[in-house]
C-alpha positions in Angstrom: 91.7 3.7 44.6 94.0 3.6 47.3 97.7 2.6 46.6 100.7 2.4 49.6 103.6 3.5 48.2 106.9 2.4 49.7 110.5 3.3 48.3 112.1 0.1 48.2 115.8 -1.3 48.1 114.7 -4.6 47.6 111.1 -6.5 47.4 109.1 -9.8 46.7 106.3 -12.0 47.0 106.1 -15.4 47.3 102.7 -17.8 47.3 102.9 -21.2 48.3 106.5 -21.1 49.4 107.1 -19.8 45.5 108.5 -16.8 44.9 106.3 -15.0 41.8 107.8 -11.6 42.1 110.5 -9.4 42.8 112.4 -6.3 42.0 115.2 -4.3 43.7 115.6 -1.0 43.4 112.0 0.3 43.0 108.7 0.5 44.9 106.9 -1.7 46.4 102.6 -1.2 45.5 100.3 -2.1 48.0 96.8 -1.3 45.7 93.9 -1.3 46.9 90.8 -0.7 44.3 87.4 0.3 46.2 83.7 0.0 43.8 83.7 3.2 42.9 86.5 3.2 40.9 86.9 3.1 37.2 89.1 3.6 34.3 90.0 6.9 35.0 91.4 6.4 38.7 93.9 3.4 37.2 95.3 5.9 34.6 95.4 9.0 37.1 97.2 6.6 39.8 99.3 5.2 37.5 100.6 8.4 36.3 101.2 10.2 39.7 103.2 6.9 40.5 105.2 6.4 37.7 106.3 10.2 38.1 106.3 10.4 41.8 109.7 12.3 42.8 111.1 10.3 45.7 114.6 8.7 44.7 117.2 11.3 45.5 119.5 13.1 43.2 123.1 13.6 43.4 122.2 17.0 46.0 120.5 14.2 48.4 117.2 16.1 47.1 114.0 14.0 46.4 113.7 14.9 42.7 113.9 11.7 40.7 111.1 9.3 39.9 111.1 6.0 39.6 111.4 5.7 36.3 114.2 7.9 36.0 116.7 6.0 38.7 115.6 2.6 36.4 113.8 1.3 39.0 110.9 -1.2 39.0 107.5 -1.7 40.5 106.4 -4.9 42.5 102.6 -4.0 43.0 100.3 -6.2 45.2 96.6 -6.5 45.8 95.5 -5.0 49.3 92.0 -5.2 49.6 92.4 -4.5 53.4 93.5 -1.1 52.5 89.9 -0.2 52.9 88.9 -2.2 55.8 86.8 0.1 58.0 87.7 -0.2 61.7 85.4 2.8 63.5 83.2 0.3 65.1 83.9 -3.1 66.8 86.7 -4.7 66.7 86.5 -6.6 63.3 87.4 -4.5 60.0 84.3 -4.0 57.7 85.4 -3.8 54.4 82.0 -3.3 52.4 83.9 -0.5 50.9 86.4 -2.8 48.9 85.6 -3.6 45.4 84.1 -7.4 44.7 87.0 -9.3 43.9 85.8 -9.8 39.5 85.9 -5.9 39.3 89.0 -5.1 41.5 90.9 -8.5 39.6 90.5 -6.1 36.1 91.2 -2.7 37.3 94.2 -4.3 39.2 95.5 -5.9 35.6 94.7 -2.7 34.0 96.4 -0.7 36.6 99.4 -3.0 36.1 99.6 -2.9 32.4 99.1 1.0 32.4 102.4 1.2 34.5 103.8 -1.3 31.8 102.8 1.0 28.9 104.6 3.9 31.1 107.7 2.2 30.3 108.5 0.4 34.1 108.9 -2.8 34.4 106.2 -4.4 36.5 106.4 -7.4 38.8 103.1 -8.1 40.9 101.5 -11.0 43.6 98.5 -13.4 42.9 95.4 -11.7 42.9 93.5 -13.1 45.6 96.2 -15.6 46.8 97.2 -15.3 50.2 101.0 -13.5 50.2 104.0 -13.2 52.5 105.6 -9.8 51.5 108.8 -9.2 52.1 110.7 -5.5 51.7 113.6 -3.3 52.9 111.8 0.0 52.5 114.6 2.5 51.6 114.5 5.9 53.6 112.0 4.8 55.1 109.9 6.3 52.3 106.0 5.1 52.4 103.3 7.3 51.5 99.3 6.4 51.1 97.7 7.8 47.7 94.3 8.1 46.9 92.5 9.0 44.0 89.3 10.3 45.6 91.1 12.8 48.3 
């Protein structure tokens, strides 16, 4: 499982000219879920994020989480993340998980953030998506649970 992570001051996605999420102070999820994953990755993810210390504290040092600055999470399905581009031109993404089993670890990933206590806004799994975001910093950084 890979998951972009990017500190945000203000996020959302809209399908369709519809807007079906949004959050402002939080981070903005670009998840990407690849066929090896499983149970384990969604709860290990979910756990690093939710207690990731990047919101500053009152020193200017990175040392709060998102959950403790009240933030939220508007997370968003990125197969692309594992696009392979070494050869030719054209991505390959073989290495993305078919879309029935990344669909369920994606809602699973979601409702284990959920559990966490964050509120949780998200895209349309498989829906094509115009993000929009005012990263905050900037602040983006690329997790993944097999590195």
């Amino acid at each position: 499982m890979k998951v972009v992570v990017q500190r945000s001051k203000k996020a959302s996605v809209t399908v369709d000219g519809e807007k079906v999420g949004s959050i402002d102070r939080g981070l903005m999820l670009l998840v990407g879920i690849t066929h090896e994953d499983d149970e384990s990755d969604i709860r290990w993810m979910a756990e690093k994020i939710a207690g990731l210390r990047i919101f500053e504290d009152e020193e200017g040092k990175m040392n709060h989480s998102v959950k403790d600055v009240g933030g939220a999470i508007l997370s968003v399905s990125q197969f692309t993340l594992y696009g392979d581009c070494r050869k030719g031109r054209r991505p390959n993404f073989m290495a993305a998980a078919r879309p029935e089993q990344a669909e369920a670890l994606y809602d699973a990933f979601n409702k284990q953030l959920q559990s966490s206590g964050l509120a949780v806004e998200t895209g349309k799994f498989g829906a094509m998506m115009d993000v929009s975001l005012i990263n905050w910093g900037p602040v983006t950084l690329i997790i993944d649970s097999k590195a």
